[in-house]
ZAZASE-445719 format. One line per field, with one value per atom (N, C-alpha, C): chain; atom name; x, y, z. Coordinates in steps of 0.1 Angstrom, whole numbers, plus 5000, padded with zeros to 4 digits. Example, Ala and Ser with C-alpha at 12.3 -4.5 7.8 and 13.67 -1.06 7.14 Angstrom:
kolpa <- (A,A,A,A,A,A)
rogu <- (N,CA,C,N,CA,C)
east <- (5132,5123,5132,5128,5137,5129)
north <- (4943,4955,4967,4978,4989,5000)
up <- (5078,5078,5078,5071,5071,5079)
//
This chain:
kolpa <- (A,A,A,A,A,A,A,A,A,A,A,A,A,A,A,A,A,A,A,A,A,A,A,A,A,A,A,A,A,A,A,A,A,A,A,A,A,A,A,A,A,A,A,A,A,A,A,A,A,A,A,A,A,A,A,A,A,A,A,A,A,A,A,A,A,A,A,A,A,A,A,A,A,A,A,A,A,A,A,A,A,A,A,A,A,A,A,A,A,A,A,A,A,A,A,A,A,A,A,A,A,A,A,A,A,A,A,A,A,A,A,A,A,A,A,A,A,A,A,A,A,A,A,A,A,A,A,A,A,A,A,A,A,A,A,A,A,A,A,A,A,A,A,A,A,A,A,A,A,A,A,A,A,A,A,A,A,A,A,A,A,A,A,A,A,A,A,A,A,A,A,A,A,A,A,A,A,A,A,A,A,A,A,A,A,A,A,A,A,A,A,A,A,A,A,A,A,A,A,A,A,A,A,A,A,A,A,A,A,A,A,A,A,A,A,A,A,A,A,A,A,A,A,A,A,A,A,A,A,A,A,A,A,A,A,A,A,A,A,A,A,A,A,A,A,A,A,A,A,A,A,A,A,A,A,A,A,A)
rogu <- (N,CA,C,N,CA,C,N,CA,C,N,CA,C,N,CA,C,N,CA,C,N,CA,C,N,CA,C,N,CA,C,N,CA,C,N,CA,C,N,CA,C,N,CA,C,N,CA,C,N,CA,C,N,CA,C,N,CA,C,N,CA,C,N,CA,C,N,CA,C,N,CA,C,N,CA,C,N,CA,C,N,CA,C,N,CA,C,N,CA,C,N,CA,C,N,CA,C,N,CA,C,N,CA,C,N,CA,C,N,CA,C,N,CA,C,N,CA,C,N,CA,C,N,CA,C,N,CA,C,N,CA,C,N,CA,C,N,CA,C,N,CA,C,N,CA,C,N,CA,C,N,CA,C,N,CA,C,N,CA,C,N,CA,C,N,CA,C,N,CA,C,N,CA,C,N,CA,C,N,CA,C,N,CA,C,N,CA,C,N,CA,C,N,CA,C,N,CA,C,N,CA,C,N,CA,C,N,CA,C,N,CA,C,N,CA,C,N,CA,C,N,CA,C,N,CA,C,N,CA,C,N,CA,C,N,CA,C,N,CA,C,N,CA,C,N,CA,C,N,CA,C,N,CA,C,N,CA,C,N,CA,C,N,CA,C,N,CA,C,N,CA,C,N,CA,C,N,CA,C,N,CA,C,N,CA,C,N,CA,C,N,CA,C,N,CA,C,N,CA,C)
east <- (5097,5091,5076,5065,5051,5049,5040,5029,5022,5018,5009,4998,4984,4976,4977,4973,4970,4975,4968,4967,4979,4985,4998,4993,4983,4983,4983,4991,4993,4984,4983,4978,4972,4964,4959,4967,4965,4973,4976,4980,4983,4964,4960,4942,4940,4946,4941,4952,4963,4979,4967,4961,4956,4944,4938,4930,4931,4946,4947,4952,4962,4969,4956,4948,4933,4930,4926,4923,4934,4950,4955,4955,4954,4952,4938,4930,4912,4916,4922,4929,4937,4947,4953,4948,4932,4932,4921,4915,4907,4915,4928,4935,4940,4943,4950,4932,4927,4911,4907,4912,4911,4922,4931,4939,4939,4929,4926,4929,4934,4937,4926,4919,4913,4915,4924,4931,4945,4949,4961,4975,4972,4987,4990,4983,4987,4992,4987,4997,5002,5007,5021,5030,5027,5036,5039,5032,5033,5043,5048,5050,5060,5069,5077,5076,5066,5061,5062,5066,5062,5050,5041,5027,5019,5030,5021,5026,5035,5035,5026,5022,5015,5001,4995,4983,4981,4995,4993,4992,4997,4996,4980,4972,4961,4951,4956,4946,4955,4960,4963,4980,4984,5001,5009,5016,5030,5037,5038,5044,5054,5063,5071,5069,5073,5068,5078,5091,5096,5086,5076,5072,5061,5053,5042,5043,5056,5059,5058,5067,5069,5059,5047,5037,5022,5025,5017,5021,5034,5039,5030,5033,5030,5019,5008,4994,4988,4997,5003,4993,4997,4991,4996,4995,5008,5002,5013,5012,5020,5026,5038,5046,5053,5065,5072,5081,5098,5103,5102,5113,5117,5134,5137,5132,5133,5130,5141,5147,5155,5157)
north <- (4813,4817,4817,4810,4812,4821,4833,4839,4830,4844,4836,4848,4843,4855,4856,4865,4870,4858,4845,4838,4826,4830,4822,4811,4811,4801,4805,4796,4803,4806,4814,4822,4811,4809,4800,4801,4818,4823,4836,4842,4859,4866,4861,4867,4872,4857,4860,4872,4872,4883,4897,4902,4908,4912,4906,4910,4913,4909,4915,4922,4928,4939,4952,4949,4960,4963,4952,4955,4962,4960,4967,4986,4983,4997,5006,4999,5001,5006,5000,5004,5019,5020,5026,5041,5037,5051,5058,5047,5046,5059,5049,5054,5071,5070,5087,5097,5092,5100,5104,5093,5094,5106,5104,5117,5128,5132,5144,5150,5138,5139,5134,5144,5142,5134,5140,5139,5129,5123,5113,5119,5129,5137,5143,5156,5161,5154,5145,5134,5130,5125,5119,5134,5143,5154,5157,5158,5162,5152,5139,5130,5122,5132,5125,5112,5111,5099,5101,5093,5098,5099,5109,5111,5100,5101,5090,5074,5071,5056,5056,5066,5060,5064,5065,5066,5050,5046,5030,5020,5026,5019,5016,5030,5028,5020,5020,5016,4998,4992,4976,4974,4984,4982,4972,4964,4957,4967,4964,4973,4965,4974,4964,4971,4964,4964,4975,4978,4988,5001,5004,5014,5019,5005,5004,5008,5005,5007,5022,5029,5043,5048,5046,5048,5053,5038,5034,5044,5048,5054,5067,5076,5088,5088,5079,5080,5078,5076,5075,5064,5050,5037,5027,5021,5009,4998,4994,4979,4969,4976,4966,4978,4972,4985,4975,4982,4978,4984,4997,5002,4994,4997,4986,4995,4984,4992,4994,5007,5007,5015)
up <- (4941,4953,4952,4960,4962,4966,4959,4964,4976,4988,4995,4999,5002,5007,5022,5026,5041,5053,5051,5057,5057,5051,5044,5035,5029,5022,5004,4995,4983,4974,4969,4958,4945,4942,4933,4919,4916,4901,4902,4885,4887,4891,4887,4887,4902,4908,4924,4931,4923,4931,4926,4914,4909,4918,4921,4927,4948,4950,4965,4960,4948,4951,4949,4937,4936,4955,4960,4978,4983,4984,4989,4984,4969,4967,4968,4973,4981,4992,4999,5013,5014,5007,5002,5001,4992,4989,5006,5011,5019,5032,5033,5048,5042,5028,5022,5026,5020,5024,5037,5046,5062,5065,5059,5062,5065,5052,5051,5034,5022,5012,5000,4996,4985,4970,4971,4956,4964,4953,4957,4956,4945,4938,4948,4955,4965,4978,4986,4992,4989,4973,4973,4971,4966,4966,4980,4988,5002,5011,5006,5014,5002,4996,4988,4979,4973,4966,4956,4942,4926,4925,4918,4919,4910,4897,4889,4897,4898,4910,4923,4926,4939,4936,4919,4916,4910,4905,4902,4912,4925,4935,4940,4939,4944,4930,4923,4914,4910,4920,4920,4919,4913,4911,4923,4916,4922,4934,4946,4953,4963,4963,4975,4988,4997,5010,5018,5016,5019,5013,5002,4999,5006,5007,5017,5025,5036,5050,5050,5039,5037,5035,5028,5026,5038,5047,5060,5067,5074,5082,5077,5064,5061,5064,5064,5063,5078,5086,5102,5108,5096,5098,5104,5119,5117,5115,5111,5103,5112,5116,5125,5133,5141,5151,5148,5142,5137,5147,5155,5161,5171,5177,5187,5202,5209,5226,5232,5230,5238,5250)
//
């Protein structure tokens, strides 16, 4: 499976995966701080997260996209509306 960036187009190497996932976790800590959370442990404790995993997240970690979602919602970010209309 190709890595791809933002734009769909693929990923040169692991350097360049390395360096969006650092931005995603920039983001990350950006939107937790907009929250109203200083510190990261306390938001993930607050918001059911492993403290030490979602301190690797902000600092570049591999994350899947179900976590993010979990993640985005808590931080009451959307990314997308999944819900259906009914």
């Amino acid at each position: 499976m190709t890595n791809e960036n933002n734009n769909g187009v693929p990923l040169k190497n692991e350097n360049e995966e390395a360096i969006c996932l650092k931005k995603i976790g920039e983001r990350l800590k950006y939107f937790r701080k907009k929250a109203g959370y200083n510190n990261y442990e306390y938001f993930a404790y607050d918001h059911n997260i492993s403290r030490p995993q979602y301190g690797k997240y902000e600092a570049g970690a591999n994350i899947q996209l179900n976590t993010l979602l979990k993640i985005l919602k808590a931080m009451n970010v959307a990314f997308l509306n999944c819900e259906s209309n009914k």
